[in-house]
C-alpha positions as CSV (number, residue, x, y, z in Angstrom):
1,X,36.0,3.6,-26.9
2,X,38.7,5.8,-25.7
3,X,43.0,5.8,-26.4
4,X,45.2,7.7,-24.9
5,X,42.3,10.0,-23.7
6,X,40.5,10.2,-27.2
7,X,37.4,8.8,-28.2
8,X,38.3,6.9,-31.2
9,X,34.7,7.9,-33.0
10,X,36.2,11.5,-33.2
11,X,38.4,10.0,-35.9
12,X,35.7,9.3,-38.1
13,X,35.0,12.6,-37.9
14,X,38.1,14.5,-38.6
15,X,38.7,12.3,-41.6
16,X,34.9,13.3,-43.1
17,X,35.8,17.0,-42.0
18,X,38.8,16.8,-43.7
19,X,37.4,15.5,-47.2
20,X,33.9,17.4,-47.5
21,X,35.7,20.7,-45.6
22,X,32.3,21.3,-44.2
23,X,30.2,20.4,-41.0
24,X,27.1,19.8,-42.5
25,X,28.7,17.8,-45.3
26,X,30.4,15.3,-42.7
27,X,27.5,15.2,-40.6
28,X,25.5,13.6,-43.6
29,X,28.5,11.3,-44.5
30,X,28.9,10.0,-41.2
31,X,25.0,9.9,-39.9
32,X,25.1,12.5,-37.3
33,X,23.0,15.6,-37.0
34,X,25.1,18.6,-38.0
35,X,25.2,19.9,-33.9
36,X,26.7,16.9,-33.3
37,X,29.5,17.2,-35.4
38,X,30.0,20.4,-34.5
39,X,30.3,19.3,-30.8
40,X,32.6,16.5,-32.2
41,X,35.0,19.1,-33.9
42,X,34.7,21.6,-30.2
43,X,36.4,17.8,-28.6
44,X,38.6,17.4,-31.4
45,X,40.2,21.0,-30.9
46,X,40.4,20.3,-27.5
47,X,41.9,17.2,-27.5
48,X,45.1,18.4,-30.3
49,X,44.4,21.9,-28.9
50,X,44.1,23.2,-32.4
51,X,41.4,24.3,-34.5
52,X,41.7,21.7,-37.1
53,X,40.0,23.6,-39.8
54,X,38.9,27.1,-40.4
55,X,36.3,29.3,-41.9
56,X,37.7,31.2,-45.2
57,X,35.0,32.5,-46.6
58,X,32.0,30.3,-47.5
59,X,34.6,27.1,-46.9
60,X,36.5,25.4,-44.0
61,X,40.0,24.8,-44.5
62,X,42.4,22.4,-42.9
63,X,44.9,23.8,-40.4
64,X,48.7,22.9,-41.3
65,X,48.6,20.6,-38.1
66,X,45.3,18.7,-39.6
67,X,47.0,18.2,-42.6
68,X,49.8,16.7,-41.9
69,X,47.4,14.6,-39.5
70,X,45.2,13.8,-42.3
71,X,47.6,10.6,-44.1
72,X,48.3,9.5,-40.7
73,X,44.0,8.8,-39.6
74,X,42.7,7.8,-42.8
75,X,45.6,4.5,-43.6
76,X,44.7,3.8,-39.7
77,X,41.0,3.9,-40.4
78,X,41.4,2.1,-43.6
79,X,43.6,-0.5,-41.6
80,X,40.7,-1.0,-39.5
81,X,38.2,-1.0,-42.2
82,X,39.8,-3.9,-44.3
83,X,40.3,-5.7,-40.5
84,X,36.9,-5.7,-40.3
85,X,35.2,-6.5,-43.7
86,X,38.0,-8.5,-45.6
87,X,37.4,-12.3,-45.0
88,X,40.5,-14.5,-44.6
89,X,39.0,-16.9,-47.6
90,X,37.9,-15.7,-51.0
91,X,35.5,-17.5,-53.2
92,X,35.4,-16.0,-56.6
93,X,31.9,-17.3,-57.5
94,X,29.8,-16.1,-54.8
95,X,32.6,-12.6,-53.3
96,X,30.6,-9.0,-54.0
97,X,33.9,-7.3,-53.4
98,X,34.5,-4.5,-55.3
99,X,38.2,-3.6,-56.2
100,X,39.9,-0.2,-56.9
101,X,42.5,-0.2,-59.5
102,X,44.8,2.7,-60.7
103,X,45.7,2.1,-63.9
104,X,45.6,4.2,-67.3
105,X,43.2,3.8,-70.5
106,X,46.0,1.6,-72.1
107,X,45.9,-0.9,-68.8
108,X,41.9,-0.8,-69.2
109,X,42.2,-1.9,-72.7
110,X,45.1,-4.1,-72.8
111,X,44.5,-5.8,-69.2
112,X,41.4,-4.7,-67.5
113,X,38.4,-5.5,-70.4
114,X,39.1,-9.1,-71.7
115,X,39.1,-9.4,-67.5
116,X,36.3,-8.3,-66.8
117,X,34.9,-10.5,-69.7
118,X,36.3,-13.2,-67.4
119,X,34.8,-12.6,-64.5
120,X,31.3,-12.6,-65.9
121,X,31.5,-16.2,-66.0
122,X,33.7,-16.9,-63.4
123,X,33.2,-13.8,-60.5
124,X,29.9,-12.2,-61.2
125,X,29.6,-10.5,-58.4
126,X,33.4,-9.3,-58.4
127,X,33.6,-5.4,-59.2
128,X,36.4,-3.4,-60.8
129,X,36.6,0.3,-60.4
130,X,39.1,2.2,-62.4
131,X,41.0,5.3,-61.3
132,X,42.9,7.4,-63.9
133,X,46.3,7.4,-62.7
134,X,47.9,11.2,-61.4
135,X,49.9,12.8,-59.1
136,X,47.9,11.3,-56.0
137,X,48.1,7.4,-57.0
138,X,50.5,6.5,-54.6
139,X,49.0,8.3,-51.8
140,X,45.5,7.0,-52.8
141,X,47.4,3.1,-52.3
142,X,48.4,4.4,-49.0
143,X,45.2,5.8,-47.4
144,X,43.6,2.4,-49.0
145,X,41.7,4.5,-51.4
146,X,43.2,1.9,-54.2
147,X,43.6,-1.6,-53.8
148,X,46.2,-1.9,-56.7
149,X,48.7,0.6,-58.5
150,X,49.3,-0.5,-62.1
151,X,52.4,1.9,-63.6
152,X,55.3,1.3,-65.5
153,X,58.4,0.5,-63.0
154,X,60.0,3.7,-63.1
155,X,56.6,5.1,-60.8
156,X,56.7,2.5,-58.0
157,X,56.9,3.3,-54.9
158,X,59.8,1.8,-53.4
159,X,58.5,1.1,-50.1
160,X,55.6,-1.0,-50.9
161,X,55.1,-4.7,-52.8
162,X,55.4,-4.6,-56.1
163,X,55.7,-7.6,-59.3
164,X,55.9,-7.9,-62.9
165,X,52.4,-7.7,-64.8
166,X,53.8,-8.6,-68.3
167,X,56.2,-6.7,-70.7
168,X,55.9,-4.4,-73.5
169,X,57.4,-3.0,-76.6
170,X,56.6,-0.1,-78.1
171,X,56.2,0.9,-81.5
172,X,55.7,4.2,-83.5
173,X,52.2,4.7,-84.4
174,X,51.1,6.6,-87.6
175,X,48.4,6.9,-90.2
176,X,48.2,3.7,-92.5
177,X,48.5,6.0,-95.6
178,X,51.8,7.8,-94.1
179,X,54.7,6.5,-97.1
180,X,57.2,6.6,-94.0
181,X,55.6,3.1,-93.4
182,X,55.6,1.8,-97.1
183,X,59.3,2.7,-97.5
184,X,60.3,1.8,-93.7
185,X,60.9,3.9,-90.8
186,X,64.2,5.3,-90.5
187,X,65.7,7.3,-87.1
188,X,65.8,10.6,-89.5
189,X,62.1,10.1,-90.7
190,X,61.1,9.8,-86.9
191,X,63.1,13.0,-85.6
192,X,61.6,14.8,-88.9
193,X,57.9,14.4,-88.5
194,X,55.8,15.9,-85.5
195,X,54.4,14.1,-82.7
196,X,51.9,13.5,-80.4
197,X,52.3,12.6,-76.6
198,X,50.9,11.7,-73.2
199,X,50.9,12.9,-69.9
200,X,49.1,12.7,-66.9
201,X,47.9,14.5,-64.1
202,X,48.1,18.5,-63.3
203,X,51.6,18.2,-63.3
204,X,51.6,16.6,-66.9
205,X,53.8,13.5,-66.0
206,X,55.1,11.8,-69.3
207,X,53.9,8.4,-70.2
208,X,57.3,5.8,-70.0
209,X,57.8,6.2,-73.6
210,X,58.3,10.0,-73.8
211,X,60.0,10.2,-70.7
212,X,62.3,7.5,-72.4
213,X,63.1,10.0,-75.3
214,X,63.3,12.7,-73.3
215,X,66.3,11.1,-71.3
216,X,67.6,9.9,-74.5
217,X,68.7,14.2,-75.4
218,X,68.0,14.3,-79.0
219,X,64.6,16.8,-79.2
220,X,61.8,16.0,-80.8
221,X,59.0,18.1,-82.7
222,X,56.0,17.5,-80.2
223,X,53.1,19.6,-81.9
224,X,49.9,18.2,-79.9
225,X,50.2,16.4,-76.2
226,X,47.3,14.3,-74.7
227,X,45.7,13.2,-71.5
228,X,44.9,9.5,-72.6
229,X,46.5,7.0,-74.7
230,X,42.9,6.3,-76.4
231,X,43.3,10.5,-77.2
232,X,46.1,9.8,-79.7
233,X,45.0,8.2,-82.7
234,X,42.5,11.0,-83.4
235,X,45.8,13.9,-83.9
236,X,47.7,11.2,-86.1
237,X,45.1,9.7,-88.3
238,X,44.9,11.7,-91.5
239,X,48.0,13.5,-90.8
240,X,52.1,12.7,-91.0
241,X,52.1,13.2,-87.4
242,X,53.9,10.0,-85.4
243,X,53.5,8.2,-81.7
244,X,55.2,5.8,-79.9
245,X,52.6,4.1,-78.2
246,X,52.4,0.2,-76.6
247,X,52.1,-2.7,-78.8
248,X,49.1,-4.3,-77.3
249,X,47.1,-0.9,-77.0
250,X,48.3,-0.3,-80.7
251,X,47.1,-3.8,-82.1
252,X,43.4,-2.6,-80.4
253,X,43.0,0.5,-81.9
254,X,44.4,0.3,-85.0
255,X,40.8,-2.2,-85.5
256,X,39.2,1.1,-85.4
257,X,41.5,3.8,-87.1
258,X,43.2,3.7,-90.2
259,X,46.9,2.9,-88.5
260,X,50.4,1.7,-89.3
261,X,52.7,0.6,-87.0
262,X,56.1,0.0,-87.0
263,X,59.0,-1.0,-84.6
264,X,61.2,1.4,-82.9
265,X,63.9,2.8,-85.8
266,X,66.8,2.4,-83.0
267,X,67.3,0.7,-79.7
268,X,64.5,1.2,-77.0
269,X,63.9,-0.6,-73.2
270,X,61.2,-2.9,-73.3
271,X,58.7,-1.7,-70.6
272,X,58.2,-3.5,-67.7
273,X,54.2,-2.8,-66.7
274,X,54.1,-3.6,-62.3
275,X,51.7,-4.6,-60.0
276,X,52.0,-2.6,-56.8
277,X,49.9,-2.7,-53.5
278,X,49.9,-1.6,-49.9
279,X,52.2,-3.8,-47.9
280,X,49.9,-4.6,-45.4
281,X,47.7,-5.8,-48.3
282,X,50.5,-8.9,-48.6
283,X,48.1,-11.7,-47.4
284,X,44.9,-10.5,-48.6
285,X,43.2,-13.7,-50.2
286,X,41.2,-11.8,-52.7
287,X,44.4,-9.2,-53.8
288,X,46.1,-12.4,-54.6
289,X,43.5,-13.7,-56.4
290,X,42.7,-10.7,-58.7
291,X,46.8,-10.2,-59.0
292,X,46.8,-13.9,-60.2
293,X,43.7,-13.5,-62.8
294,X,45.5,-10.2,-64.0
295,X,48.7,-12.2,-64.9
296,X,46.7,-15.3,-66.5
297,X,44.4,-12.3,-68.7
298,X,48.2,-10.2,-70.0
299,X,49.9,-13.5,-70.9
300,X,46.8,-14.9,-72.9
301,X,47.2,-11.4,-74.7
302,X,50.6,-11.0,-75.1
C-alpha cells in the first residue's frame, strides 16, 4: 500500500533499522532476507533522499534526519498496532494480553505483587511486564513501548492522562537497634547522621523524597546512594545510617531486616503516586480495567 508515494512496508523497516542499527539484524526481525532489506533501505534513501543510517565502523548509525524521524514512525506504527490487535471488549478471565508497566521496585512491591496474586484467580492469562523507570519512561509511553507510567506527580508528563493511584507518607528508615528510635527522632538527630538515597537512571534522577530535601536547602550527609529502593536496607541495617523511604515499601521490608521506622521529625508533602498513559490509550477497555484493579489492590493496602 502506498501514501503520498511511499510504500508503507518501508516503515517497518526504518523502525527495525533504527533499533538493531544493522541490516542483517532487521532483516531477521522483520522476516526478510537480508538483500531485501538492503533494497528496502536503497527506496527508503530515495524516497527522504537521505541516507538514513551510516556505516561507522563495524556499526550503522542513524542520520540526524532519521532521528528525529524515528519518534514520529514508531507512535504511528504503534497506533496501528494497538488498532489492529486491541479488542473493543475485555474479559479478564479468558484476555492473554500482556501489559507493560513502568514503575519502580517500591511500585512492584507495594502495588504490582499482591496484583498479580489477584489475577491468578481472576485473569490468568493476564501478563504484567515491569520496566525500571529512567530517563526514557516517557518516551517509551509515547512510542507505546509502555502501556502505563507509574511516578510520583512531579514526573508526569503534562500532555498526557494521568490520575491518582493512592497516597503516601514517608518515613525515616533506620536499623531497629539505632537509640535515635528508642529516644525519638528529632530534626537535629536526622541532619546529624548519614544517609542513604535513590536515584534513577544515567542521569541519577532523585527519588521524590530526596528531591523533596533537596528543595528544602538544609544539606544533608549523603554517604552511600542507590539504584533501587529494595538496595537501601542493606547500607542502613547494622549501621546509624538513616533513609526516608515510603511507608508501605517500609512496612514490607522491615519483615525481613532488622528496621525501625519513624515519622518524618518536621513537616513533609505527602506523596501523591500517578497513573499516566498515552492519551490515545483513553478508551482502551483493558487499560481501564487494569487502572481499576490497580486502585482496588493500593487501597486494600493502604
Amino acid at each position: 500500500m502506498r501514501f503520498k508515494g511511499l510504500d508503507l512496508n518501508l516503515l517497518v523497516v526504518f523502525d527495525a533499522l533504527m533499533e538493531t542499527r544493522s541490516v542483517t539484524r532487521a532483516a531477521e526481525r522483520i522476516g526478510l532476507t537480508q538483500p531485501a532489506t538492503s533494497a528496502a533501505l536503497r527506496r527508503l534513501r530515495d524516497y527522504f533522499n537521505d541516507e538514513i543510517v551510516v556505516a561507522v565502523g563495524k556499526r550503522m548509525h542513524p542520520t540526524p534526519f532519521a532521528e528525529g524521524l524515528h519518534p514520529q514512525i514508531q507512535l504511528a506504527l504503534r497506533g496501528v498496532e494497538r488498532a489492529i490487535t486491541t479488542p473493543t471488549a475485555f474479559d479478564p478471565k479468558t484476555s492473554t494480553r500482556r501489559f507493560r508497566i513502568v514503575g519502580s521496585d517500591y511500585i512492584m512491591v507495594a502495588v504490582l505483587v499482591p496484583l498479580i496474586e489477584r489475577f491468578a484467580r481472576t485473569a490468568p492469562g493476564v501478563r504484567i511486564e515491569i520496566i525500571q523507570p529512567t530517563e526514557q519512561a516517557v518516551s517509551e509511553l509515547e512510542s507505546g513501548k509502555a502501556d502505563l507510567l507509574v511516578t510520583p506527580e512531579p514526573f508526569l508528563a503534562a500532555w498526557h492522562p494521568h490520575e491518582v493511584l493512592f497516597r503516601e507518607e514517608q518515613v525515616v528508615v533506620g536499623w531497629a537497634e539505632n537509640p535515635v528510635f528508642q529516644r525519638g527522632l528529632t530534626e537535629e538527630d536526622f541532619y546529624a547522621a548519614g544517609h542513604v538515597t535513590v536515584a534513577f537512571g544515567a542521569n541519577r534522577t532523585p527519588a521524590f523524597a530526596d528531591s523533596t530535601l533537596s528543595r528544602m536547602g538544609r544539606e544533608r550527609l549523603v554517604e552511600v546512594t542507590v539504584s533501587s529502593f529494595a538496595s537501601a536496607p542493606w547500607f542502613i541495617e547494622g549501621t546509624a545510617r538513616l533513609a526516608v523511604l515510603h511507608e508501605r515499601l517500609v512496612r514490607q521490608i522491615a519483615r525481613r531486616f532488622n528496621l525501625a521506622w519513624a515519622p518524618m521529625p518536621f513537616a513533609f508533602p505527602t506523596m501523591q503516586e500517578m497513573m499516566q498513559f498515552h492519551e490515545s490509550r483513553a478508551d482502551d477497555a483493558g487499560l481501564t480495567w487494569l487502572r481499576e484493579q490497580m486502585r482496588e489492590v493500593a487501597a486494600e493496602a493502604a
